[in-house]
mmCIF file of the N, C-alpha and C atoms, coordinates in Angstrom:
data_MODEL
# 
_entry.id   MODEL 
# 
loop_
_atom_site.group_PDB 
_atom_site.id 
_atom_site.type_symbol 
_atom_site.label_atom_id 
_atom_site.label_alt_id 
_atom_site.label_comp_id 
_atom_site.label_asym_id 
_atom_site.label_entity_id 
_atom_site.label_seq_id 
_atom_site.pdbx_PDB_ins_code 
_atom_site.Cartn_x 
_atom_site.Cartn_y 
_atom_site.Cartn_z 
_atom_site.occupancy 
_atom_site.B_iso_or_equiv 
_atom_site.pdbx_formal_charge 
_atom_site.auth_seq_id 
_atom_site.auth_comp_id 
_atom_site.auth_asym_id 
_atom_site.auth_atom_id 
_atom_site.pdbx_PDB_model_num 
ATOM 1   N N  . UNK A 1 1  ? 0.843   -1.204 0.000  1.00 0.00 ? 1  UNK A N  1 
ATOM 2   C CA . UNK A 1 1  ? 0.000   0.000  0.000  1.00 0.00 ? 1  UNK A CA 1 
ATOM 3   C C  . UNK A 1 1  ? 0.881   1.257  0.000  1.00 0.00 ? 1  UNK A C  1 
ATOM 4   N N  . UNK A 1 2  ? 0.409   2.415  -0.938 1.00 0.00 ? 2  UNK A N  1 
ATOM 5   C CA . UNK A 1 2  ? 0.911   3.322  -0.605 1.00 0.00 ? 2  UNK A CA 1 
ATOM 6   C C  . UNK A 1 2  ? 0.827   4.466  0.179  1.00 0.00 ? 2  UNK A C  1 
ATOM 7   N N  . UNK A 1 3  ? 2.142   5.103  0.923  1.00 0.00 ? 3  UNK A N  1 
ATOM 8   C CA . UNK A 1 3  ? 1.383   6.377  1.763  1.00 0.00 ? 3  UNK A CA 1 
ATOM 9   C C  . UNK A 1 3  ? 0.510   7.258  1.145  1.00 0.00 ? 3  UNK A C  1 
ATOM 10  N N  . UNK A 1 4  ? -0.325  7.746  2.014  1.00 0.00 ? 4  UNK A N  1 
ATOM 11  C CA . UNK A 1 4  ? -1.902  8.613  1.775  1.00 0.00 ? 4  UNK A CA 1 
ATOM 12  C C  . UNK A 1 4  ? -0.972  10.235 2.027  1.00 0.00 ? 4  UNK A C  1 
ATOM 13  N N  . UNK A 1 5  ? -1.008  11.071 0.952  1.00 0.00 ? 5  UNK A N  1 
ATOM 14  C CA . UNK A 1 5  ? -0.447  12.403 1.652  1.00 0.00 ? 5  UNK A CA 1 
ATOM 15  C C  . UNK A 1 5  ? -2.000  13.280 2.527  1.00 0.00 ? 5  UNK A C  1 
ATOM 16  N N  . UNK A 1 6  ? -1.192  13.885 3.250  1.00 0.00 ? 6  UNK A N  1 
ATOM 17  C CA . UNK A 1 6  ? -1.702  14.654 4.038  1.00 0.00 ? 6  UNK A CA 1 
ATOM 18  C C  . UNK A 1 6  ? -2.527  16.371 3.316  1.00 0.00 ? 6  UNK A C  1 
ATOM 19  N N  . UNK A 1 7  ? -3.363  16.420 3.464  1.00 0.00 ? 7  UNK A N  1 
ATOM 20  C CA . UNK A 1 7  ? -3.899  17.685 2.901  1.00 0.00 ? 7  UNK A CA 1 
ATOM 21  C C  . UNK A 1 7  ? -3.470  18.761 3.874  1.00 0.00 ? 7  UNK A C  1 
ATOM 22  N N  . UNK A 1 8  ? -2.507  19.646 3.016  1.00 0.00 ? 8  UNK A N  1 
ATOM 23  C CA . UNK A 1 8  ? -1.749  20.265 4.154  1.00 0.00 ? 8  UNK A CA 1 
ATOM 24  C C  . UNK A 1 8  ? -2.779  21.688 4.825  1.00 0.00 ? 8  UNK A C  1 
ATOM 25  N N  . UNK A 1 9  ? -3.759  22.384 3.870  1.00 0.00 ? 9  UNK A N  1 
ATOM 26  C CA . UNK A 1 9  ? -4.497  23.199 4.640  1.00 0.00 ? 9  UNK A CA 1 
ATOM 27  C C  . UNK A 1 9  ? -5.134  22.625 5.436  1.00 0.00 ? 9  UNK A C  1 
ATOM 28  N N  . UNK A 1 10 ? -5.938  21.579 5.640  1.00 0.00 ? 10 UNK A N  1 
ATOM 29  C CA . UNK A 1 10 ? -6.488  20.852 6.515  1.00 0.00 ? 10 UNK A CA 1 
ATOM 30  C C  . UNK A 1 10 ? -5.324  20.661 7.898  1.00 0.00 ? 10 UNK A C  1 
ATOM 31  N N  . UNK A 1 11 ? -4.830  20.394 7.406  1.00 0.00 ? 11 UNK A N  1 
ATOM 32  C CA . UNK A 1 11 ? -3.438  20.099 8.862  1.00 0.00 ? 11 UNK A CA 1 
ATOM 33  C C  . UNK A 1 11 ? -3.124  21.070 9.606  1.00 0.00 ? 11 UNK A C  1 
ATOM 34  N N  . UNK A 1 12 ? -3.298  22.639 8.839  1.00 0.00 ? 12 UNK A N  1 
ATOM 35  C CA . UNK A 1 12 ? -3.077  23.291 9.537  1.00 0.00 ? 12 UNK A CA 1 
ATOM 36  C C  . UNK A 1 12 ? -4.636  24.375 10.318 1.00 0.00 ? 12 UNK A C  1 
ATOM 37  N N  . UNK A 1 13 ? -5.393  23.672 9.827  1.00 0.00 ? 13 UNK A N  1 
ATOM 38  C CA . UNK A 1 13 ? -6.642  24.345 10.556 1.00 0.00 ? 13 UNK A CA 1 
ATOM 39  C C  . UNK A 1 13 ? -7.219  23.732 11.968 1.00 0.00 ? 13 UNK A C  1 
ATOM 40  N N  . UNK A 1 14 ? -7.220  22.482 11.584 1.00 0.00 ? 14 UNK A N  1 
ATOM 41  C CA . UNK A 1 14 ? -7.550  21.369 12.681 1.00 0.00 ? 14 UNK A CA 1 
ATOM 42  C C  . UNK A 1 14 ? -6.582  20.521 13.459 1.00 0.00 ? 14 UNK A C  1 
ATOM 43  N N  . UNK A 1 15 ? -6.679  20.557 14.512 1.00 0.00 ? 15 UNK A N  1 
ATOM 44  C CA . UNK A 1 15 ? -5.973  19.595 15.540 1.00 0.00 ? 15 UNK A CA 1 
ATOM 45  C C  . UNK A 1 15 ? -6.693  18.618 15.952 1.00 0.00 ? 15 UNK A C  1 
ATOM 46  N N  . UNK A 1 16 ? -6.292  17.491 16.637 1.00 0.00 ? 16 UNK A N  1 
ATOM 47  C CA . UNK A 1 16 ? -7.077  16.493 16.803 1.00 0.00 ? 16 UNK A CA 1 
ATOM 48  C C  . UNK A 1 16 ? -6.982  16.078 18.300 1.00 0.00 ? 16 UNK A C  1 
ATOM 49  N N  . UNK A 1 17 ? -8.175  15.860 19.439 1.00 0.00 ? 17 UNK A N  1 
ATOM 50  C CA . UNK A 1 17 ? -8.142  16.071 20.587 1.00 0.00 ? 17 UNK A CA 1 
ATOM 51  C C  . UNK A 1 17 ? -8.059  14.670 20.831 1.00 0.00 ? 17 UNK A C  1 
ATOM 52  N N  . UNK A 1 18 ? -7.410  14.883 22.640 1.00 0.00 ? 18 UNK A N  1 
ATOM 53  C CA . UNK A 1 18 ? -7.791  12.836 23.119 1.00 0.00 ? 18 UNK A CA 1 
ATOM 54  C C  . UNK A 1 18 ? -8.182  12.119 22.852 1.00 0.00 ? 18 UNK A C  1 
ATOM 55  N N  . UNK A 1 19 ? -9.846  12.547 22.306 1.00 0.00 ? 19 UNK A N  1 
ATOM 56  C CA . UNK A 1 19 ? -10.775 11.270 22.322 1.00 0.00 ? 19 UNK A CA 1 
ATOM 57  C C  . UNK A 1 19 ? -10.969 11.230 20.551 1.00 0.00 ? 19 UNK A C  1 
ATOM 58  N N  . UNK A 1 20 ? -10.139 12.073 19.764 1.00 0.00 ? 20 UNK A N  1 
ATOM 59  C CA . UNK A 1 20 ? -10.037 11.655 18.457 1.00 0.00 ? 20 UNK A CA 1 
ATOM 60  C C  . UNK A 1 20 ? -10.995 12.663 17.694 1.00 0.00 ? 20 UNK A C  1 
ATOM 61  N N  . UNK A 1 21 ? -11.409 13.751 18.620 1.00 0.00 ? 21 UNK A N  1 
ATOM 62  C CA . UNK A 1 21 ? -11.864 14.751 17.595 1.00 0.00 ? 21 UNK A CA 1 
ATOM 63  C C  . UNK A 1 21 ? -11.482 15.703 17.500 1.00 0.00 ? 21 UNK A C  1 
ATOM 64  N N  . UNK A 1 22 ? -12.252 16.389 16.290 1.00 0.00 ? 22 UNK A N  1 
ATOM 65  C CA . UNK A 1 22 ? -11.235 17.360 15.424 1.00 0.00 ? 22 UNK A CA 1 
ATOM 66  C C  . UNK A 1 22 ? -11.565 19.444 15.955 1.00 0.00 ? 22 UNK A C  1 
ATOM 67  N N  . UNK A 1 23 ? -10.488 19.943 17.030 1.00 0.00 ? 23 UNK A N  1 
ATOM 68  C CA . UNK A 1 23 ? -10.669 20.985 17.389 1.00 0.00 ? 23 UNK A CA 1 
ATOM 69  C C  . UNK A 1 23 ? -10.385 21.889 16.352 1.00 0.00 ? 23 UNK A C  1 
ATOM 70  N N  . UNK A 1 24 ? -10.751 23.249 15.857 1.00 0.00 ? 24 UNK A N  1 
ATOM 71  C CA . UNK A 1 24 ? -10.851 24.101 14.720 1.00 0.00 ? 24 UNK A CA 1 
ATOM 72  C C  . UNK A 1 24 ? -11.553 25.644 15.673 1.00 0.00 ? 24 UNK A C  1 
ATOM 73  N N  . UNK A 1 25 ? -10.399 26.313 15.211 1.00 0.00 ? 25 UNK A N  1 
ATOM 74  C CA . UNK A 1 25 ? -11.175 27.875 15.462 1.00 0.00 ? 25 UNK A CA 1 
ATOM 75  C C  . UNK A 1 25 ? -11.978 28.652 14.597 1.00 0.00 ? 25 UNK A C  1 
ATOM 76  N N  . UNK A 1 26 ? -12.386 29.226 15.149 1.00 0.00 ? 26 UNK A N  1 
ATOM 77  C CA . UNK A 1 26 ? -13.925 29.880 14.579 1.00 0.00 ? 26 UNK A CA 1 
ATOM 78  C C  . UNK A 1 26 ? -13.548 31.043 13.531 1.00 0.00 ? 26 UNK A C  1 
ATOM 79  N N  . UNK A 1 27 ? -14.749 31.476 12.623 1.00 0.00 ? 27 UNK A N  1 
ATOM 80  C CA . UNK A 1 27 ? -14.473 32.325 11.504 1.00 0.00 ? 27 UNK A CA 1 
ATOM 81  C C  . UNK A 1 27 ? -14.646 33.436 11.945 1.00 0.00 ? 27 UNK A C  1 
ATOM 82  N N  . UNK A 1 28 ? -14.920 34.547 11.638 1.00 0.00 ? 28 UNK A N  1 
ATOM 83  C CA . UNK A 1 28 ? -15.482 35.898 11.441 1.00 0.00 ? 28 UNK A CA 1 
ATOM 84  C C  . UNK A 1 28 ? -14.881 36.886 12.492 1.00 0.00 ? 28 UNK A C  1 
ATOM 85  N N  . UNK A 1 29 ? -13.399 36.909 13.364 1.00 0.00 ? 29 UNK A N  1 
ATOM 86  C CA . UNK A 1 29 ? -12.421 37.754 13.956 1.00 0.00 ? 29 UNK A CA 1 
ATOM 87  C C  . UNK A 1 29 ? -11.147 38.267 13.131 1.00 0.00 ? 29 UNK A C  1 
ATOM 88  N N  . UNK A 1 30 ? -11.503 38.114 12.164 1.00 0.00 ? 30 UNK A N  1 
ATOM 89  C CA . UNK A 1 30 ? -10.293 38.918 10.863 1.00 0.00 ? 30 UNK A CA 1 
ATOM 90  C C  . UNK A 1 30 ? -10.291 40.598 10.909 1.00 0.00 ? 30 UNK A C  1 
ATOM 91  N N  . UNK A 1 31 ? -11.711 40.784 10.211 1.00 0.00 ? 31 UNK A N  1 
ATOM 92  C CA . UNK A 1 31 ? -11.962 42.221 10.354 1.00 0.00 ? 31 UNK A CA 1 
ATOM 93  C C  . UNK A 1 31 ? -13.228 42.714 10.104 1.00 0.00 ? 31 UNK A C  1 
ATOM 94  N N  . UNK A 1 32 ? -13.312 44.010 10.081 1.00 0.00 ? 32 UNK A N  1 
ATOM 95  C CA . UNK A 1 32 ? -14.680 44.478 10.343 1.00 0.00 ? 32 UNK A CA 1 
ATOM 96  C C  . UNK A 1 32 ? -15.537 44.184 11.862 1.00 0.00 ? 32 UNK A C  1 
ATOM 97  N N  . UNK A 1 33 ? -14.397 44.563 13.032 1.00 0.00 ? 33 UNK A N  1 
ATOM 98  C CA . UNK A 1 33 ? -14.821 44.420 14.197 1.00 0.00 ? 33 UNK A CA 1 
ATOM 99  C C  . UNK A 1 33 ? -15.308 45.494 15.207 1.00 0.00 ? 33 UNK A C  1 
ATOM 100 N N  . UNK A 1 34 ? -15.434 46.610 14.164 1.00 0.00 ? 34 UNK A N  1 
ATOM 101 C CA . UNK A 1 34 ? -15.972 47.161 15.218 1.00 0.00 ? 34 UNK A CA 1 
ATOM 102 C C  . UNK A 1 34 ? -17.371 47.262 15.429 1.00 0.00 ? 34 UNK A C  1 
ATOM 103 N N  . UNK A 1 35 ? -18.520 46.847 14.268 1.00 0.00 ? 35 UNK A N  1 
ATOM 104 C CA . UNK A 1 35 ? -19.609 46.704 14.191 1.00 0.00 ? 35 UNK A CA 1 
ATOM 105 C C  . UNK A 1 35 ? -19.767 45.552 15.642 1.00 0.00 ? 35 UNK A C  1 
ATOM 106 N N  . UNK A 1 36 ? -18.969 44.351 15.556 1.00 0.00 ? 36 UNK A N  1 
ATOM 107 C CA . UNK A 1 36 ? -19.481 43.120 16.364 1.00 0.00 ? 36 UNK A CA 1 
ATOM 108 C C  . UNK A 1 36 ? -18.837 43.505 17.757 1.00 0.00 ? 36 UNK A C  1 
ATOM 109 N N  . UNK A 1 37 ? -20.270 42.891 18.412 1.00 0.00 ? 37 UNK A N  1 
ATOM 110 C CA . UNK A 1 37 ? -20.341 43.157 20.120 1.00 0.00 ? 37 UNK A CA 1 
ATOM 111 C C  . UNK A 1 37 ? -18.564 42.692 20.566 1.00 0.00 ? 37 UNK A C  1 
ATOM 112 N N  . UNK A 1 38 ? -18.533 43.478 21.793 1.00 0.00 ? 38 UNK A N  1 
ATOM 113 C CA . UNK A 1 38 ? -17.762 42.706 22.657 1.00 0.00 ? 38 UNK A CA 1 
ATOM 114 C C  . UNK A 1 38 ? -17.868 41.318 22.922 1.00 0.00 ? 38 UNK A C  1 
ATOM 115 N N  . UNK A 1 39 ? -18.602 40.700 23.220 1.00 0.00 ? 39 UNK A N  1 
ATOM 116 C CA . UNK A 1 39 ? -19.667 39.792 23.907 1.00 0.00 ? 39 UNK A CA 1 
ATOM 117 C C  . UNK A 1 39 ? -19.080 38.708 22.289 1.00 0.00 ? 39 UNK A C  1 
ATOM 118 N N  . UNK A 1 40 ? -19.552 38.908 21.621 1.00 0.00 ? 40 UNK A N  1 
ATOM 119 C CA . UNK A 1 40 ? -19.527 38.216 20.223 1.00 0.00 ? 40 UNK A CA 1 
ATOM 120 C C  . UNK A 1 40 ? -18.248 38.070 20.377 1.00 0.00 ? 40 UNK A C  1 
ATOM 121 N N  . UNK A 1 41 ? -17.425 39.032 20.192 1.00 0.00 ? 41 UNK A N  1 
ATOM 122 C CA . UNK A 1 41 ? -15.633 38.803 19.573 1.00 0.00 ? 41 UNK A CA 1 
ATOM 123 C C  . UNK A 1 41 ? -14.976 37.860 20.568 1.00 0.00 ? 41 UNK A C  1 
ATOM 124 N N  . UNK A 1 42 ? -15.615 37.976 22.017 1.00 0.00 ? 42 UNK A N  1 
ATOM 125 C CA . UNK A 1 42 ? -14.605 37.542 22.916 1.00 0.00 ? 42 UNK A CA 1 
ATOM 126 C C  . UNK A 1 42 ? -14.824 35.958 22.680 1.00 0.00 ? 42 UNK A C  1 
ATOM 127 N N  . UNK A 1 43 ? -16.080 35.707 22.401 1.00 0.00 ? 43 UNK A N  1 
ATOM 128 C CA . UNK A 1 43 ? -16.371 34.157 22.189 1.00 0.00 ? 43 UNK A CA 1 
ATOM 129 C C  . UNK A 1 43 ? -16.111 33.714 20.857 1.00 0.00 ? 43 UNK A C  1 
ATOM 130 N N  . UNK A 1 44 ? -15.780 34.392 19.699 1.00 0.00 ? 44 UNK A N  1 
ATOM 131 C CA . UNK A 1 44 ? -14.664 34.253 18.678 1.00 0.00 ? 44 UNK A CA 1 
ATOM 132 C C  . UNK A 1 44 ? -13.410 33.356 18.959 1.00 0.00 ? 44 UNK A C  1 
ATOM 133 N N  . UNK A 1 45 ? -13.102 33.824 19.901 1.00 0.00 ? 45 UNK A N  1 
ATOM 134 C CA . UNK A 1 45 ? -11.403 33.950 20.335 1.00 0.00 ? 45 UNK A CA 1 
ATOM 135 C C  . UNK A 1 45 ? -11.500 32.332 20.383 1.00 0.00 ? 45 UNK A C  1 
ATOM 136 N N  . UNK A 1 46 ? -12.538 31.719 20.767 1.00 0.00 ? 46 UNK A N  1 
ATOM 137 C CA . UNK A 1 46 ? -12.376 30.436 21.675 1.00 0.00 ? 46 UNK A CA 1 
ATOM 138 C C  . UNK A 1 46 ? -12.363 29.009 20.657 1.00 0.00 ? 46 UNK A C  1 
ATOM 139 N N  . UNK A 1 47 ? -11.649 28.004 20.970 1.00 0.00 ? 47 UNK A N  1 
ATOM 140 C CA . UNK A 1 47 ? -11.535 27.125 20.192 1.00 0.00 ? 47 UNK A CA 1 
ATOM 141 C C  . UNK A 1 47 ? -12.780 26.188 19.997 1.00 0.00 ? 47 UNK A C  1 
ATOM 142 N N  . UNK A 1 48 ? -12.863 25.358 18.984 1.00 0.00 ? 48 UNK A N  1 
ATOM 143 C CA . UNK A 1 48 ? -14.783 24.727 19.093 1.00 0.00 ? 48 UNK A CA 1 
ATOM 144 C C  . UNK A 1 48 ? -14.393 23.082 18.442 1.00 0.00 ? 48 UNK A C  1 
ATOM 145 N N  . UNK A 1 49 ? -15.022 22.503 18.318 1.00 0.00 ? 49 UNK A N  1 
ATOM 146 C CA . UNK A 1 49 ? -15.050 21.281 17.817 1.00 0.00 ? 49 UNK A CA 1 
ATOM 147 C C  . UNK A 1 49 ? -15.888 21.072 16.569 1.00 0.00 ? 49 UNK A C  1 
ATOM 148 N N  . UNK A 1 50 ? -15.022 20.931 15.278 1.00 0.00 ? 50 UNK A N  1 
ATOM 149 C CA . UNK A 1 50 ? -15.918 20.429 14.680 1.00 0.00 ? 50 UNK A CA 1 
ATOM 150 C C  . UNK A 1 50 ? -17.263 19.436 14.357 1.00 0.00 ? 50 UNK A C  1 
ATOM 151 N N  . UNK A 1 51 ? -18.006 19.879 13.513 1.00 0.00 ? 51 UNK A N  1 
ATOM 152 C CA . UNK A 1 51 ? -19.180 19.262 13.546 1.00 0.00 ? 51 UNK A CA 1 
ATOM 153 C C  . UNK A 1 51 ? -19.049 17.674 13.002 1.00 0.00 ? 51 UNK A C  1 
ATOM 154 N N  . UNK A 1 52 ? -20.112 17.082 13.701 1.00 0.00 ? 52 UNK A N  1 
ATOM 155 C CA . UNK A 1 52 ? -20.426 15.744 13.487 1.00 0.00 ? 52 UNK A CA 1 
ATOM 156 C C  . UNK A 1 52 ? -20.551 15.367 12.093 1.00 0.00 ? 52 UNK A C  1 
ATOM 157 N N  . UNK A 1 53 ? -20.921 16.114 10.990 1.00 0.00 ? 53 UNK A N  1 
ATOM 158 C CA . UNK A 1 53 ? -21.263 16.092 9.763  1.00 0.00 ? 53 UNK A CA 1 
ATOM 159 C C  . UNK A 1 53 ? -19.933 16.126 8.995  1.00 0.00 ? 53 UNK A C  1 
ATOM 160 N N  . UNK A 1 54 ? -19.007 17.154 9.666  1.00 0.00 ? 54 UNK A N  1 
ATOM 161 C CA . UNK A 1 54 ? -17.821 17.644 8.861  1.00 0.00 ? 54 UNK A CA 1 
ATOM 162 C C  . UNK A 1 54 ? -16.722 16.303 9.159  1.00 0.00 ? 54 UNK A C  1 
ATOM 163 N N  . UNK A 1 55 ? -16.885 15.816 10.452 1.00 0.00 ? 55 UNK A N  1 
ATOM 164 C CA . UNK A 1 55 ? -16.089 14.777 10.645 1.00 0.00 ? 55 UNK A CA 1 
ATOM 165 C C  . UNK A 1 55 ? -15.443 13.843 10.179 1.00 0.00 ? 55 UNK A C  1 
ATOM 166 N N  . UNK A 1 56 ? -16.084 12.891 9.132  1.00 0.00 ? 56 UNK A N  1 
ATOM 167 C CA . UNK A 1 56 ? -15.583 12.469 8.156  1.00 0.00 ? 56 UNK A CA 1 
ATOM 168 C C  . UNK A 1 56 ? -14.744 12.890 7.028  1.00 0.00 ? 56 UNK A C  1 
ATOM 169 N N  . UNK A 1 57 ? -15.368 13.609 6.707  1.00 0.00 ? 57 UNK A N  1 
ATOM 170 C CA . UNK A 1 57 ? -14.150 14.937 5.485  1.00 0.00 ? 57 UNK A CA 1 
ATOM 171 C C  . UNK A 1 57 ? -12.986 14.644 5.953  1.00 0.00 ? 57 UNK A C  1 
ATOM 172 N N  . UNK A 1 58 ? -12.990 15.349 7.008  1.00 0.00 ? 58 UNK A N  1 
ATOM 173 C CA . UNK A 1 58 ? -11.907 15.876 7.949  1.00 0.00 ? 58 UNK A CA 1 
ATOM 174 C C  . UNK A 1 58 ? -10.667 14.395 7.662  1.00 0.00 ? 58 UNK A C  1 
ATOM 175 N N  . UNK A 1 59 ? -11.588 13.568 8.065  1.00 0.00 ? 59 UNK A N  1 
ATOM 176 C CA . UNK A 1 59 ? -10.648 12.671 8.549  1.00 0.00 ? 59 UNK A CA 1 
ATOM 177 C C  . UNK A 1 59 ? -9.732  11.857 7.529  1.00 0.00 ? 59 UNK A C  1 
ATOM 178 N N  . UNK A 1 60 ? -10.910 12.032 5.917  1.00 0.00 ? 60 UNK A N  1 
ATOM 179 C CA . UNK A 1 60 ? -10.342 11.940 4.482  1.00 0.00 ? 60 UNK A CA 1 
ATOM 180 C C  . UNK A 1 60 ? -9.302  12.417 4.556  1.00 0.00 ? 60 UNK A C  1 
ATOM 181 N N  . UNK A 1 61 ? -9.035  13.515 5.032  1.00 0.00 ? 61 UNK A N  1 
ATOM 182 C CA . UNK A 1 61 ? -7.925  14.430 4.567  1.00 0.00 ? 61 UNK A CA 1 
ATOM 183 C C  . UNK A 1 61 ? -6.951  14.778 5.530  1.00 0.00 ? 61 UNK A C  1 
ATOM 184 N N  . UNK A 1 62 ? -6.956  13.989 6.952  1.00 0.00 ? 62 UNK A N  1 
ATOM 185 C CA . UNK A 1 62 ? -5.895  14.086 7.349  1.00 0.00 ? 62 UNK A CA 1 
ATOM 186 C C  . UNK A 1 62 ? -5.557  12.077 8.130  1.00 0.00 ? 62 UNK A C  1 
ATOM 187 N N  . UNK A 1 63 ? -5.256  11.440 7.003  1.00 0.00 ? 63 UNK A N  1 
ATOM 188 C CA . UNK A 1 63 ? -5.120  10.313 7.226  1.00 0.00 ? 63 UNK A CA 1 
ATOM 189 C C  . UNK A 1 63 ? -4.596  9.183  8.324  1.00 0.00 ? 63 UNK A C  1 
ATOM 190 N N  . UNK A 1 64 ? -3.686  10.217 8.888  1.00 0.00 ? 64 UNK A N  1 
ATOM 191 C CA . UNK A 1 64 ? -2.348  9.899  10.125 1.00 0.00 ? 64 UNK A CA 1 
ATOM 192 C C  . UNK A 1 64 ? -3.186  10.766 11.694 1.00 0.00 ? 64 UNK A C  1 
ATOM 193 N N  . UNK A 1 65 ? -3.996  11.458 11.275 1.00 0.00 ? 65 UNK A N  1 
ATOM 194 C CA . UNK A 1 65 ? -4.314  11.858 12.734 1.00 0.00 ? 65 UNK A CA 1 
ATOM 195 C C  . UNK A 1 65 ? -5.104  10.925 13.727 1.00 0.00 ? 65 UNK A C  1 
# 
């Protein structure tokens, strides 16, 4: 068999936690912040777990995690 390469944007968006799922930070803290609440941006900041749906993809494309 041959090695599976790694999809390297994927590698670098997602990390993969203890129990084998895939942590990913959130969109929309780039710019255009001063319209969005405090309240909003600060919970931006925070890391999330991808979705149950996306999971598989994910895992297409990063073979070794």
């Amino acid at each position: 068999m041959p090695k599976i390469k790694t999809h390297r944007a994927t590698a670098k968006r997602f990390t993969v936690t203890g129990s084998g799922e895939f942590k990913r930070n959130k969109a929309y803290k780039s710019h255009i912040l001063e319209k969005k609440t405090r309240k909003r941006k600060r919970n931006l900041r925070k890391a999330t777990l991808a979705s149950a749906s996306d999971r598989s993809n994910v895992k297409k494309m990063l073979p070794y995690a």
